[in-house]
ROVO-365285 format. One record per residue (C-alpha): x, y, z. Coordinates in nm, 3 decimals, padded with zeros to 5 digits. Each point is the difference from the previous one (the first is absolute). Layout:
# residues N
+---------+---------+---------+
:       x :       y :       z :
+---------+---------+---------+
:       X :       Y :       Z :
...
+---------+---------+---------+
This chain:
# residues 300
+---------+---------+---------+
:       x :       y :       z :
+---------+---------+---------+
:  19.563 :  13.163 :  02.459 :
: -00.352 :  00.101 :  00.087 :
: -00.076 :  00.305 :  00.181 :
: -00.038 :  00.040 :  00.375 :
: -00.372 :  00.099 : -00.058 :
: -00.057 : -00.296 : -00.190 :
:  00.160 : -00.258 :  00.211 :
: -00.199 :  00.200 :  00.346 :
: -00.307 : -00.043 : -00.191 :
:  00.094 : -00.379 : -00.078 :
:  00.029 : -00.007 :  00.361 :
: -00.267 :  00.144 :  00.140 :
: -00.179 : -00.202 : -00.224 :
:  00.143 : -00.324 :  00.098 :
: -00.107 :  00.070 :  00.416 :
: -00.367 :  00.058 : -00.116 :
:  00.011 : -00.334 : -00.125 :
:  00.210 : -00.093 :  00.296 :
: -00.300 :  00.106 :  00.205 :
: -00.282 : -00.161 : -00.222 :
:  00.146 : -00.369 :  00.006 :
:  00.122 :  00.026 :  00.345 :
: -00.415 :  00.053 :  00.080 :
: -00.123 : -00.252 : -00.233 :
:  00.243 : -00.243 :  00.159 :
: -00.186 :  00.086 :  00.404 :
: -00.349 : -00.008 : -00.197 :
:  00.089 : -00.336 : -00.160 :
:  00.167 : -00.151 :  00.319 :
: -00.334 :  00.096 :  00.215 :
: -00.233 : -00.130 : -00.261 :
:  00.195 : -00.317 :  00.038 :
: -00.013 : -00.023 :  00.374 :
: -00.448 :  00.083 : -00.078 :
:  00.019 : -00.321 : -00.216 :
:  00.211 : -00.225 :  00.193 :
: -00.241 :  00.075 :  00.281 :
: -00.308 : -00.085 : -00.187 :
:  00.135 : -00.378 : -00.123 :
:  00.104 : -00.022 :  00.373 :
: -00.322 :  00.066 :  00.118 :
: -00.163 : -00.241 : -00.262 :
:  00.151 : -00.320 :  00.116 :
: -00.190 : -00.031 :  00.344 :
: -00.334 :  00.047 : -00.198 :
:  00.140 : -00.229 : -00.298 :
:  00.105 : -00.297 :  00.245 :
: -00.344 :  00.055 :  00.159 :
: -00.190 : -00.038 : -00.267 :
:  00.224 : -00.266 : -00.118 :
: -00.086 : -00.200 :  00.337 :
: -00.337 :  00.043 : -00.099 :
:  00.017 : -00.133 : -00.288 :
:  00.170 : -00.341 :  00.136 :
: -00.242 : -00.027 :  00.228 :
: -00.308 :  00.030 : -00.247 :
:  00.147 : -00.213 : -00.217 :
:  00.180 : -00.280 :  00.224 :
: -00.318 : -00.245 :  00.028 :
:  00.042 : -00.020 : -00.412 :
:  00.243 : -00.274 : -00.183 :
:  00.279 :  00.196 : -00.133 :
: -00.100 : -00.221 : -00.332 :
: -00.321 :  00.160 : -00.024 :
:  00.177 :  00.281 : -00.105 :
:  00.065 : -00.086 : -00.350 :
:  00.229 :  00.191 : -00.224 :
: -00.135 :  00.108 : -00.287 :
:  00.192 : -00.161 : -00.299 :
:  00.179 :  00.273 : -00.190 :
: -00.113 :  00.132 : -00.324 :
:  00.077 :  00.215 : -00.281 :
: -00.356 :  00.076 : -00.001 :
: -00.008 :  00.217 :  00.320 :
:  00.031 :  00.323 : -00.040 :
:  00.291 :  00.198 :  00.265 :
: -00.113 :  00.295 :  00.138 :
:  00.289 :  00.238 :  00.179 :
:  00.105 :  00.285 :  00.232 :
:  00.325 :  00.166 : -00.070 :
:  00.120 :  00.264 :  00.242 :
:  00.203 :  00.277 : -00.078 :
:  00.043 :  00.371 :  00.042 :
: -00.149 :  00.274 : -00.123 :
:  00.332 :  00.269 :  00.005 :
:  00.362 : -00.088 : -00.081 :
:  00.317 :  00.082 :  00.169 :
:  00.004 : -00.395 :  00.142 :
:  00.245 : -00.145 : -00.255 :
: -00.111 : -00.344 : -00.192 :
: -00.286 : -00.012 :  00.258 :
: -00.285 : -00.038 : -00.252 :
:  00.204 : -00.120 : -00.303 :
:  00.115 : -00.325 :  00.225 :
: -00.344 : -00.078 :  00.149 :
: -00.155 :  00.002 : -00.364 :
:  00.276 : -00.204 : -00.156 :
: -00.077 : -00.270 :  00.315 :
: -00.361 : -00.032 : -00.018 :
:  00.004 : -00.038 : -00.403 :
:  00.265 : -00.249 :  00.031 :
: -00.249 : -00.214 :  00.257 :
: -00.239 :  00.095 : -00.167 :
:  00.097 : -00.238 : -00.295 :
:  00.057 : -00.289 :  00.232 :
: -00.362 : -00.013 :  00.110 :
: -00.200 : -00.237 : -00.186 :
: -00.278 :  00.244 : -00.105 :
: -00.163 :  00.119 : -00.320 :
:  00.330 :  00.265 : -00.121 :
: -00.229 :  00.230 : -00.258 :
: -00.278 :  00.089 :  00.283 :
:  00.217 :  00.084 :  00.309 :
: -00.198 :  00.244 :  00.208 :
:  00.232 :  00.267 :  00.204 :
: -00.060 :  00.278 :  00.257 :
:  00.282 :  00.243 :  00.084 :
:  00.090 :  00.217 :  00.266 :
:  00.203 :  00.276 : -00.084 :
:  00.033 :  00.179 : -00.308 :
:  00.395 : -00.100 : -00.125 :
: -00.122 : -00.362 :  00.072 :
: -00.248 : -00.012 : -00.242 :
:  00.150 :  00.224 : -00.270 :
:  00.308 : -00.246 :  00.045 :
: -00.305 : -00.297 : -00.006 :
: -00.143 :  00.200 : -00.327 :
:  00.343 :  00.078 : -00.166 :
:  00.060 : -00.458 :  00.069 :
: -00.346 :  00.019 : -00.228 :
: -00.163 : -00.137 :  00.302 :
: -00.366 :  00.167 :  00.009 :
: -00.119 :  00.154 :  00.327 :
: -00.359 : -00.020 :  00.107 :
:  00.014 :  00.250 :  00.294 :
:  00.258 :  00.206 :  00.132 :
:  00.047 :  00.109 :  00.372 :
:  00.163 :  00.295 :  00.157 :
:  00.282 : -00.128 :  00.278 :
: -00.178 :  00.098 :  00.358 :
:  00.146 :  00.334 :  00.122 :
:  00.047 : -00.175 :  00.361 :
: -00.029 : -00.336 :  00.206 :
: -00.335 :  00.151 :  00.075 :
: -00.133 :  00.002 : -00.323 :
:  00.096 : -00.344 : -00.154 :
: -00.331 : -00.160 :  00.167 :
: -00.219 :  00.206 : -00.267 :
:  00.256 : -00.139 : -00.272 :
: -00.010 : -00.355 :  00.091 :
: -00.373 :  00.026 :  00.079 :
: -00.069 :  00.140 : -00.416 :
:  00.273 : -00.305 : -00.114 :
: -00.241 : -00.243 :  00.178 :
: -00.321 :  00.139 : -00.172 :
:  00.211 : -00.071 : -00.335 :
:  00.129 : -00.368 :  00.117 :
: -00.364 : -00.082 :  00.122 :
: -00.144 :  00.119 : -00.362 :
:  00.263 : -00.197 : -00.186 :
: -00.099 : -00.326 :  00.145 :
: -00.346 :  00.025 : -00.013 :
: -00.012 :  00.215 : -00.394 :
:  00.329 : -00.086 : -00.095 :
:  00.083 : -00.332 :  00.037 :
:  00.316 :  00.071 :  00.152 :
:  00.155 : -00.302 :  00.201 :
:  00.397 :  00.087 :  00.082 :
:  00.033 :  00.341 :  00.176 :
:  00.367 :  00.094 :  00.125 :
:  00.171 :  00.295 :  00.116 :
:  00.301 :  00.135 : -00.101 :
:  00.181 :  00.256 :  00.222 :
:  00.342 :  00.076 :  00.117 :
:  00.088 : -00.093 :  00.341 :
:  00.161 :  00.207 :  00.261 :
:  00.325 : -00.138 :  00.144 :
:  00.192 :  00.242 :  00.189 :
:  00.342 : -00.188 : -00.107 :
: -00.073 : -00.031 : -00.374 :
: -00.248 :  00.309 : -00.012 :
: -00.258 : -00.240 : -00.154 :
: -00.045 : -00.330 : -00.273 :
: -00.312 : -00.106 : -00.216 :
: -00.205 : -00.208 :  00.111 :
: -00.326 : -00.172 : -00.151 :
: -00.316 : -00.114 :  00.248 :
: -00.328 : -00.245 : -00.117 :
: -00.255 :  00.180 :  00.123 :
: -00.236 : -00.240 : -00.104 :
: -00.088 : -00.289 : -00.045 :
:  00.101 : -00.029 :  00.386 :
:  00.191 : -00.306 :  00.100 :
: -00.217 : -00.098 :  00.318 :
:  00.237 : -00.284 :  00.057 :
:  00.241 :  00.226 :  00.160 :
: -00.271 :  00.044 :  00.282 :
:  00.021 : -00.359 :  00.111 :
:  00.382 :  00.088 :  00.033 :
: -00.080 :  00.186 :  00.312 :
: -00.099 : -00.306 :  00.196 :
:  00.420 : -00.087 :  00.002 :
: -00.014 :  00.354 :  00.241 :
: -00.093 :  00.024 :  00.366 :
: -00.335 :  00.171 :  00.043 :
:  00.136 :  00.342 :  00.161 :
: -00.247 : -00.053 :  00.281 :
: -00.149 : -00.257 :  00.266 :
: -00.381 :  00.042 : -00.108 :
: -00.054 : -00.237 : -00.279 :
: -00.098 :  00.233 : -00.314 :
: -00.416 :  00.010 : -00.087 :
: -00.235 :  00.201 : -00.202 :
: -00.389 :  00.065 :  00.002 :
: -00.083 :  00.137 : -00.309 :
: -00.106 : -00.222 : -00.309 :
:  00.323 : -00.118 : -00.192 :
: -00.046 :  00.117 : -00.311 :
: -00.085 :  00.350 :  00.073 :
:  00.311 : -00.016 :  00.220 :
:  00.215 : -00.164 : -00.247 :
: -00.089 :  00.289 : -00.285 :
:  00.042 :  00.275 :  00.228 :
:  00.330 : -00.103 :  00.121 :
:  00.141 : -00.049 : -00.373 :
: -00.126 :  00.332 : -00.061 :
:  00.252 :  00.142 :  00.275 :
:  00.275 : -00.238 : -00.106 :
: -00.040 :  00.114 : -00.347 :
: -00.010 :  00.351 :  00.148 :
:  00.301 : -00.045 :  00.207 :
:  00.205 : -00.126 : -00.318 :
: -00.039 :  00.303 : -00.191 :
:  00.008 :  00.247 :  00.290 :
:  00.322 : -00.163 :  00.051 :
:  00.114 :  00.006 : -00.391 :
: -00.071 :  00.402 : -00.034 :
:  00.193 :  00.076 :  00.320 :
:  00.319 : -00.199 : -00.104 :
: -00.033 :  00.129 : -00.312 :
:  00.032 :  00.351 :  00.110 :
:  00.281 : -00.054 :  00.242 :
:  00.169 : -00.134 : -00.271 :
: -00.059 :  00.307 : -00.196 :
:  00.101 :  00.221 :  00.279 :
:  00.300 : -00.230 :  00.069 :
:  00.076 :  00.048 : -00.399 :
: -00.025 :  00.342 :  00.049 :
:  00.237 :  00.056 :  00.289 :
:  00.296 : -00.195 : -00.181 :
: -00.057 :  00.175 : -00.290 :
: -00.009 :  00.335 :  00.218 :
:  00.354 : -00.145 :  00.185 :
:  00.176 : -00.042 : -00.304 :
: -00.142 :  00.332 : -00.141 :
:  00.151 :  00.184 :  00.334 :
:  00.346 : -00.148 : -00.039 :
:  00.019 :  00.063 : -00.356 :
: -00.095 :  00.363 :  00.095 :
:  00.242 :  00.035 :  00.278 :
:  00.250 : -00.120 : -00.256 :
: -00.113 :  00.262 : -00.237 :
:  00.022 :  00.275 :  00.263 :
:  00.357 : -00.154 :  00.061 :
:  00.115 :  00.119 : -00.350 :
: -00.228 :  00.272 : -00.085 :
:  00.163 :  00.216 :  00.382 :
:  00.323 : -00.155 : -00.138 :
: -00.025 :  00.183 : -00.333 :
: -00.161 :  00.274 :  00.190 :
:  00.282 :  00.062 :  00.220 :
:  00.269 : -00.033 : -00.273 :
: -00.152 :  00.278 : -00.175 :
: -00.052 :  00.230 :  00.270 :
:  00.425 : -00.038 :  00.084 :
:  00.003 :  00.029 : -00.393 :
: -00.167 :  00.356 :  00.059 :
:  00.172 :  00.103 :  00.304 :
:  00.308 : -00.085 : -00.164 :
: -00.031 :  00.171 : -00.328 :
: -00.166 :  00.316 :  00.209 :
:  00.339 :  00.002 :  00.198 :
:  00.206 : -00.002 : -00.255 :
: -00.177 :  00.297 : -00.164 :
:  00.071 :  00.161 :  00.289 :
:  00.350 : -00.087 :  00.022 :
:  00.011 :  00.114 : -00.386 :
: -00.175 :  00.332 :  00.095 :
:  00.250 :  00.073 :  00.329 :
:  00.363 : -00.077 : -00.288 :
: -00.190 :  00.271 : -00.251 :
: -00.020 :  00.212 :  00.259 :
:  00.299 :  00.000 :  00.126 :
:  00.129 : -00.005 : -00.310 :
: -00.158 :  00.312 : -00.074 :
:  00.066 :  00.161 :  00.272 :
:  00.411 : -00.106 : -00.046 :
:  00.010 :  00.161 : -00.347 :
: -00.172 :  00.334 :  00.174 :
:  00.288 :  00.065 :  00.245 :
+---------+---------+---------+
């Protein structure tokens, strides 16, 4: 049986870590609750710029639009979000086994892939798949600071098509679901499918004035892609790190209740072997009192 002082050092051991999960479980919680609020306050702006869209596009045949015919020739460029720490189980290991299993169902050039990463265990998981990585991008410390992110993926995106020759560009992030934490999932980026514009005209207009525009259409049209483009990724990152924090606060559940089942048995043992010492010290004592009096006996 171990000692007592082993066992109350066990134990003291034990709450610390008590403590530490129990605070990475309210940090992970509100860092859910930041990101949740940011996707929230995306879809007004994403169904506005969506309406926009319709409308700049709605005096155009929907078979204008035509699809490109696919081709092993194109090259695939692609955004896989991750994390950049761990304690968030499979979090980056499932997202990276997704997007390379897509990734071979697109019908793009196989040997001249072209893929950015955010987070660091995403694209050593990318590297360790032999995937190469052309850039790498810390995960945004808050809501706040995924605009700057999103903003430096564009920049890439914009000199892919225009240097690179890049035609598919998709996104692959997990996606937060409060009652299955999260699931992969896989977005074109581009080439955008502008028939799903004309779709719109099946919906009421939300108001009674009949929707217009004065500036030239083109200019219009490019500057509104640019935020619809902008709103997909803003909206990939912040999933993405729900997710994580979601992952995360499972992973710290389960690591709470297999601590509290640990403290179970460790005060268990710990109380055995403090009766084990009161016991034995008590019976010393009754030993000492019978060889006293034993003495004492043989003296009268």
């Amino acid at each position: 049986m171990e000692s007592l002082e082993h066992l109350q050092k066990q134990l003291d051991s034990l709450d610390d870590l008590r403590g530490i999960v129990k605070t990475m479980k309210a940090l992970s919680a509100a860092n859910i609750h930041q990101y949740e609020q940011a996707v929230r306050a995306l879809s007004g702006y994403y169904r506005t710029v969506e309406m926009g869209l319709h409308v700049v596009l709605k005096d155009f045949d929907p078979s204008s639009f035509a699809a490109v015919s696919a081709s092993e020739g194109h090259r695939l460029g692609a955004v896989v979000f991750g994390s950049d720490h761990g304690l968030c189980g499979r979090f980056n290991e499932e997202i990276v086994e997704f997007s390379l299993e897509r990734m071979e169902g697109i019908p793009a050039d196989k040997d001249n892939r072209r893929i950015l990463a955010v987070g660091t265990r995403a694209a050593a998981s990318l590297e360790h798949a032999g995937q190469a990585i052309e850039e790498e991008f810390p995960v945004p410390g808050s809501a706040s600071q995924i605009t700057k992110t999103v903003g430096q993926i564009l920049l890439k995106i914009d000199e892919w098509r225009e240097q690179g020759g890049v035609h598919y560009v998709y996104l692959f992030y997990n996606r937060h679901s409060r009652i299955q934490g999260y699931h992969p999932t896989g977005v074109e980026l581009l080439p955008v499918n502008l028939r799903r514009f004309h779709r719109l005209e099946e919906e009421p207009w939300p108001s009674r004035n009949l929707p217009t525009y004065t500036m030239e259409r083109e200019a219009l049209f490019r500057r509104l892609l640019d935020q619809y483009l902008f709103v997909l990724l803003f909206r990939a990152c912040a999933e993405s790190q729900a997710s994580e924090h979601g992952g995360r606060l499972a992973a710290m559940q389960a690591a709470e209740r297999n601590l509290e089942e640990r403290l179970g048995d460790v005060t268990m043992d710990y109380r055995r072997a403090r009766q084990t010492v009161i016991t034995s010290e008590l019976l010393d004592l009754v030993a000492g009192f019978e060889a006293i009096e034993t003495d004492a006996g043989r003296s009268l």
